[in-house]
N, C-alpha and C positions, 0 to 999 in steps of 0.2 A: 084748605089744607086737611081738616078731619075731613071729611067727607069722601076726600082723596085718597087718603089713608085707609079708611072704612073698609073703599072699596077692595085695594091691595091686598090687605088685612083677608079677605076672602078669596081670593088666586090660591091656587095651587103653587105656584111658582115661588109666588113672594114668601108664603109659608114655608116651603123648603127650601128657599134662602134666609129664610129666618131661625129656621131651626136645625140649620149643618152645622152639627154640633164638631167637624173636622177641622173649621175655620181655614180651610185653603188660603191659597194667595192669590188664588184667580176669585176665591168668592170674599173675599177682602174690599178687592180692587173695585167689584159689581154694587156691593154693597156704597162703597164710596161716590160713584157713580149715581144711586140713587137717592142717596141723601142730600148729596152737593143740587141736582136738580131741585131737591127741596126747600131748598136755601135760596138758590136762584130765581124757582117760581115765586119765592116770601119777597122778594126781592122787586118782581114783575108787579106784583101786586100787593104794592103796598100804597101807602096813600102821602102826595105830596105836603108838604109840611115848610113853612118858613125855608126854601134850598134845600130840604133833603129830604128824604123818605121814611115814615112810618112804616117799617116791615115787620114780618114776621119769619125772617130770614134764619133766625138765631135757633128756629127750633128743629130745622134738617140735622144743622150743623149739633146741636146739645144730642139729640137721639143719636145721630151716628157714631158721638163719642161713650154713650153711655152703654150702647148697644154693642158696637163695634171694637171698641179698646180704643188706643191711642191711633194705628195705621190708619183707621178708618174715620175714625172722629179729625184729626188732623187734614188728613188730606181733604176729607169735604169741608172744611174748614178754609182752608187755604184756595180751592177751587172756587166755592161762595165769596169769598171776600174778594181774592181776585176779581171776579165779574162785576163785582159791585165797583171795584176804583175802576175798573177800566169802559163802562158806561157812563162812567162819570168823571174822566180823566179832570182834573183840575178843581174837583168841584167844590161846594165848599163841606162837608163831612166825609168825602170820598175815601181820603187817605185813614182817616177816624174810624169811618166803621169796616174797613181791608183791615186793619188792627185790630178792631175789638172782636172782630167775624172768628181771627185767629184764636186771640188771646181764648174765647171762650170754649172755640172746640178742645183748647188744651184743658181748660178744665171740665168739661165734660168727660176729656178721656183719663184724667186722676180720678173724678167721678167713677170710674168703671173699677176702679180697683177696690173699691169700697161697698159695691151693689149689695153685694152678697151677705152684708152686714143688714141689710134693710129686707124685711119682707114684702112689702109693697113699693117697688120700684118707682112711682109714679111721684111718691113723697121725696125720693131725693131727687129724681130729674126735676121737680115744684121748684124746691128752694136751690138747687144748683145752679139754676135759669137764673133765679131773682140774684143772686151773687155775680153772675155773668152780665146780667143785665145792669146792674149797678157800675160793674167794671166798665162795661159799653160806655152809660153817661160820664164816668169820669175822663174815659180817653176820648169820649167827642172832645168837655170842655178844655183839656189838656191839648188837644192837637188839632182841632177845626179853629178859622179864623175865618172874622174876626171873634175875639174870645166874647162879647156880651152877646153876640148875635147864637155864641153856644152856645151859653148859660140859658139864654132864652130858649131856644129849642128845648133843651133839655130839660125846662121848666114845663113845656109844654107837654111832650113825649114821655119823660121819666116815669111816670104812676101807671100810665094803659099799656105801653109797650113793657112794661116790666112784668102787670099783672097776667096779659092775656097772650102774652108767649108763654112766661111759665107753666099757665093752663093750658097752653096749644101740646108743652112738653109733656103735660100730665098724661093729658089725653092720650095723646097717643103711645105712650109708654104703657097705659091702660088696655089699649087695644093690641101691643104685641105680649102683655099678659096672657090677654085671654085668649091670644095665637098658643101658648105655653099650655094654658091650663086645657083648652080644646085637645092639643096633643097627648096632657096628659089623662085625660079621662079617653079618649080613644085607646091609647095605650091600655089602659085598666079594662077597657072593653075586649080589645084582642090578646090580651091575656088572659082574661076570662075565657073569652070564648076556646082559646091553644087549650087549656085545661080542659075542656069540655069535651072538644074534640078528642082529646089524646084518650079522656076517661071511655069515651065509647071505642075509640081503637086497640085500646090495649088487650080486648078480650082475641083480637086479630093477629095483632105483631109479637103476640109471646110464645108466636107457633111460628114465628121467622120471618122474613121477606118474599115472597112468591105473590103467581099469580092471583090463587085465591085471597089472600090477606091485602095485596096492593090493590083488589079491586074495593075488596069491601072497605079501604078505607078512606081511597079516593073518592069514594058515595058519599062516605061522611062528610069528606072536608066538602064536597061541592053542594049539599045539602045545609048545609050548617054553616059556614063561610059565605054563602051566596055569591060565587064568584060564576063565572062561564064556563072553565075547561079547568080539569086538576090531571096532571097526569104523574105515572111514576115508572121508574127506571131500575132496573137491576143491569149497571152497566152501562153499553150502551147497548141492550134490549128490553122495549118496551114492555112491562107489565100490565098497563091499567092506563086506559085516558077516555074520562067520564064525561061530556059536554059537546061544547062547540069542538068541533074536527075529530068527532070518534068515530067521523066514516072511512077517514084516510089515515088517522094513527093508530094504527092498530095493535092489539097484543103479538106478542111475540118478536114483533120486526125490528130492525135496525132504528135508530132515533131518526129520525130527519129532519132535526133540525141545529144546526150547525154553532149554536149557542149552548146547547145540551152538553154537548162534546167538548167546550173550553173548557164549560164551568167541573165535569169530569177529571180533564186534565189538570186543571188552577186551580181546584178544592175551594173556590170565591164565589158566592151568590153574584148573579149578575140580574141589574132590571134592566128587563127591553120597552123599550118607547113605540118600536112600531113592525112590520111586518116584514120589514127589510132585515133588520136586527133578529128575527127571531130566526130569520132565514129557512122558513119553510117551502120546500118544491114544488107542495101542491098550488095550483093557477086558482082554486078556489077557496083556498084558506083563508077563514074570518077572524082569525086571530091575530090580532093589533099588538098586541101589549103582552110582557108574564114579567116574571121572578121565577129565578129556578137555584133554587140552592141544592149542597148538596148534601149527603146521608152517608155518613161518615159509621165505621166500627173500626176504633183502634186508630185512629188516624186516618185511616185507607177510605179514600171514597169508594162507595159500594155499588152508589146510584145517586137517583136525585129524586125532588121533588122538584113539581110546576105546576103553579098557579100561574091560570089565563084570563084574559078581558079582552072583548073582542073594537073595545075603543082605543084609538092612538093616547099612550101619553097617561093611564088610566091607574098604573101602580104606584099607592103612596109606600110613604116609607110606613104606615103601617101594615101594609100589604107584607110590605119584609120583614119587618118583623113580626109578623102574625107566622106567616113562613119559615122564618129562621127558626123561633119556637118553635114550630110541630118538628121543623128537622131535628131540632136538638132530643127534643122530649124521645121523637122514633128513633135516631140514632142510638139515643140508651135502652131504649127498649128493645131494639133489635140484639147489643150485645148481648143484653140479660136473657133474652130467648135463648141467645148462642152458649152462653152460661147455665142455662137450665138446663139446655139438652143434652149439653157435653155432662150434668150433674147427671139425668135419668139414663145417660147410657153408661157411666159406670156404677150408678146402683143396679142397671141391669145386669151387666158383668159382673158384680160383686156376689147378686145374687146366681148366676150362671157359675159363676165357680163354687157355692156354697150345693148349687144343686149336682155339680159336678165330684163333690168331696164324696165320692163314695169309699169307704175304707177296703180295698182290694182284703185283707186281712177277715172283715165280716162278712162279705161277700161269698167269700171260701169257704167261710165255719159257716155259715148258714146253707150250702149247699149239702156241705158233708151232713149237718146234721141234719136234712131231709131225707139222704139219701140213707142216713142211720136208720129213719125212722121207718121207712118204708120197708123193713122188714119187720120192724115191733110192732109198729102199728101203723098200718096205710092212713085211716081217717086224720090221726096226729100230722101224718105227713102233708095229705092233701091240705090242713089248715094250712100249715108253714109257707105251703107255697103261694097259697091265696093272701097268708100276710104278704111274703115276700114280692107278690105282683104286687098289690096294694102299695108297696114300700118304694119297689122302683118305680110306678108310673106318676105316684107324687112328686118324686123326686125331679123324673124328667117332665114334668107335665110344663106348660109353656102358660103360666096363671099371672095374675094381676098383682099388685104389689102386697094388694090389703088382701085379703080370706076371712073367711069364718071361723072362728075358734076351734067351734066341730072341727073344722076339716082338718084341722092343725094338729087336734087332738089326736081322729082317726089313724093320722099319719103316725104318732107317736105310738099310738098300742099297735101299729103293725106293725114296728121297728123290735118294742119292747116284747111282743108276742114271741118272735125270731129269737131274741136273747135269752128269755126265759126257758125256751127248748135246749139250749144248750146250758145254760149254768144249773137249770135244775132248781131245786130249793133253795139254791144259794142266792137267788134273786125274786126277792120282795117285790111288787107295786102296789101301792095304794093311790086310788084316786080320791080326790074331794072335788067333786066340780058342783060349783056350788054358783055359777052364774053363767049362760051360755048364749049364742047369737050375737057376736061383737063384733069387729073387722081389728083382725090382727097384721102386721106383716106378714109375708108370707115367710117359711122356713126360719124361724127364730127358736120354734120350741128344741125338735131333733137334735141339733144338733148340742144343745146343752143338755139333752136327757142323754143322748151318746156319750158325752165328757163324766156324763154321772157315772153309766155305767163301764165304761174304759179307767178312767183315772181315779173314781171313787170305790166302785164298788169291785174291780176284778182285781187290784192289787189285797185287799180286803181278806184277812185270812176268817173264813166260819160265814157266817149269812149274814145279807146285806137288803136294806131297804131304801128304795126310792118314792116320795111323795112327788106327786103332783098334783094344786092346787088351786083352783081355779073359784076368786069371790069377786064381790060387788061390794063396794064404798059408797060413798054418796058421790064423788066426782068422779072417782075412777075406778076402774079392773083391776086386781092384780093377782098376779101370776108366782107362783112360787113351787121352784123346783128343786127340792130338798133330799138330800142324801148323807145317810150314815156311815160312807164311806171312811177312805184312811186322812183325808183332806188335806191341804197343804198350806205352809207358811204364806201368808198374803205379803211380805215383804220380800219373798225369795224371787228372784229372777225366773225360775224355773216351775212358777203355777199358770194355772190356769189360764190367764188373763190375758196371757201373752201369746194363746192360738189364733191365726190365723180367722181361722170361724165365729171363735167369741168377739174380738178388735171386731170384725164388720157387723155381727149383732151390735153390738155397744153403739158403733158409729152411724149406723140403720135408723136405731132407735130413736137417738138425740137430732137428727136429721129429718125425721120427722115430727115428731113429737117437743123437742127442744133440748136445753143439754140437761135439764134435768131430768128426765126421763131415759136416762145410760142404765147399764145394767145395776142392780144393787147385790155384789158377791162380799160372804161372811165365811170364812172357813177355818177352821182349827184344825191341827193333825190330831190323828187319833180321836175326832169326834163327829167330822162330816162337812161336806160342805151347803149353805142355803143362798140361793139366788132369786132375787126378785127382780118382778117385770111391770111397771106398772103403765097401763094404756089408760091418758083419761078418756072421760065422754066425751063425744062429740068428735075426737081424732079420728075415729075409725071414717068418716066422711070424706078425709084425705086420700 
């Protein structure tokens, strides 16, 4: 019976009937079926005894109860005992152990409501055996006749049939343990390894699902999974299929295979067993066996994965869930690509409109007062307009998110140069740059040095000073753009804060950098306003 068991105990089959954790009603009925044999082989060979049989009948029946719950411990129960009276219609323990065969599958299956209170299973099948076993002798001596001829037996029988089933119970409740703990360290293994893979995928899938990402990740999984073929789907057009049949499945084309497309349509992993199943065209495809789940964003299937094996019958259930895993892990990853992108293409727009804020009003006055100057003095003019390039091609230049401080600077004294030719002495600047070569945002200074001098320094009656300030911390930069403007109530609805320019600076900021790195504005009327910018180290790398 161990031996028997041993062997089982190592099938593929008996382990995923052992470990369908959905408990069907057809893997109920299967299981009842294999246990009652087990009973009945205890039964074949067992050893004659005074009229009736030393078996080891009792331990199919106690495992299938213990294992199985009531439906199943019961009915092999009653199937075992059955065979037993009716091979031995009349006989003299016949009807005794049909009874006991019962009685004890029932308490094996109250047994089962209690497992879970014990961490080693094998210590309550032990002694729920020796209680069953006990029960057996008293319903021989109760209902075999003649009764001394029972007591005898039972004198006989009692101590070995009692000791070496409940060990036959142990045992084997021992070996569908270690069916339990095998499962669970494989499990531990392909969740390991789903993290592993996803960690070298992820530098691929955060730029979306395509052909180059779905090839480079299908390498991985069939490098690192050691399986035969991976392939992958946007749809139903193939992306990437790495292995066995990547002569005939090729990128780009329709799926062909007729499993791909369910599991598309049914959003349900499905495993195929064999060649017929997977229903491929080609007359030379080596592919036996896959798992093809699918790759879901927002619910929507998008596409699939498939993992292949080119032997019948070949995908365990941890193949599926090694699978289910990477589709889970890529499905999020694929939204959050979809989430970044859709994030960089409105700070590109944010920033497209901040470089599109040209003020038609400065534009104007900067023309006129070139065209002023070009009869006071040409060389004044020709500067103006070199600021003035300088000023628009920064503006419209098509740059990276991060810049060099320089250039951020330059932009600012060719903005500030232009202004200065029109206000005349009524417009200060002073620089302090006092730390340089950093990577800033792009367009963050301008337009807070334009708020300086529009809202700070031109309502401003007499002369007016703007600082900007540029040091070095120990961890960070920081920026400060200070003016002795007319400044304004920081409680009023009607400051600064509330432009359009400064909101996407602020939101810029803390979006890169974190939210505390927003802008820092202090202003009083009547004494100016001061704004700080602080970038720490190592940001500019973003």
């Amino acid at each position: 019976m161990f031996l028997i068991t041993f062997i089982l105990s190592r099938t593929t089959s008996f382990k995923n009937i052992i470990l369908n954790r959905e408990n069907t009603f057809m893997n109920k009925i299967f299981l009842a079926i294999i246990f009652s044999l087990f009973g009945i082989f205890g039964t074949y060979y067992g050893f004659p005894i005074e009229g009736a049989i030393a078996n080891s009948r009792v331990v199919g029946v106690m495992v299938a109860g213990l294992l199985g719950g009531p439906f199943v411990g019961i009915s092999a129960g009653m199937i075992a005992g059955i065979h037993r009276w009716a091979i031995d219609i009349g006989g003299f323990t016949s009807l005794a152990c049909m009874l006991s065969t019962i009685v004890e599958s029932i308490i094996a299956s109250i047994g089962y409501h209690y497992r879970d209170r014990f961490k080693r299973k094998w210590i309550l099948g032990f002694w729920i055996t020796v209680l069953g076993e006990i029960l057996q002798m008293f319903i021989i001596i109760m209902v075999a006749k003649p009764y001394r001829a029972a007591v005898n037996l039972v004198y006989i029988i009692a101590v070995p049939m009692t000791l070496m089933n409940a060990l036959g119970v142990a045992l084997f409740l021992m070996l569908i343990e270690n069916i339990y703990r095998e499962q669970e360290r494989e499990g531990a293994i392909q969740s390991e390894l789903a993290l592993k893979i996803t960690e070298k995928t992820l530098p691929y899938l955060r730029h979306g699902i395509n052909r180059k990402t779905a090839l480079a990740t299908c390498n991985i999984i069939h490098s690192m999974a050691k399986v035969d073929a991976v392939a992958m789907t946007k749809g139903t057009e193939i992306l990437a299929h790495i292995g066995v049949g990547s002569d005939h499945h090729l990128p780009g084309e329709i799926v062909k295979t007729s499993a791909t497309q369910m599991v598309l349509k049914t959003k349900k992993s499905m495993i195929l067993s064999n060649r017929e199943e997977i229903g491929c065209s080609h007359k030379d495809c080596k592919l036996n066996s896959a798992v093809i789940v699918p790759l879901l964003k927002k619910s929507k299937v998008i596409g699939v994965l498939k993992i292949y094996k080119t032997q019948k019958n070949a995908i365990r259930s941890t193949d599926l869930k090694l699978a289910e895993g990477l589709a889970n892990l890529f499905s999020t990853q694929i939204e959050l690509a979809e989430i970044d992108y859709k994030a960089r293409l409105l700070e590109k727009a944010e920033l497209k409109a901040l470089q599109a804020q040209i003020n038609p009003h400065f534009l104007f006055n900067a023309l006129n007062t070139i065209v002023s100057m070009t009869r006071i003095d040409t060389e004044i003019a020709r500067k103006l307009l070199i600021n003035l390039s300088n000023y628009l091609r920064e503006n419209f230049r098509d740059k990276e998110d991060m810049v060099d401080i320089d250039s951020e600077l330059k932009h600012i004294k060719a903005y500030l140069e232009i202004e200065k030719a029109r206000f005349g002495e009524r417009l200060n600047v002073i620089y302090q740059i006092k730390s340089s070569h950093f990577k800033i945002p792009h367009l963050i200074l301008q337009p807070l040095v334009e708020n300086a001098v529009k809202h700070g320094i031109y309502p401003k009656k007499g002369k007016g000073t703007i600082y900007i300030i540029v040091e070095e911390k120990k961890s960070y930069y920081r920026i400060r753009i200070e003016d002795n403007g007319v400044g304004f109530d920081l409680n009023s609805k009607e400051n600064m804060d509330g432009g359009i320019a400064i909101k996407n600076i602020n939101k810029r900021l803390k979006s890169i950098y974190g939210e505390e790195y927003g802008l820092k504005i202090d202003s009083k009327k009547n004494i100016g306003t001061n704004i700080l910018i602080y970038i720490p180290k190592g940001g500019d790398s973003n």
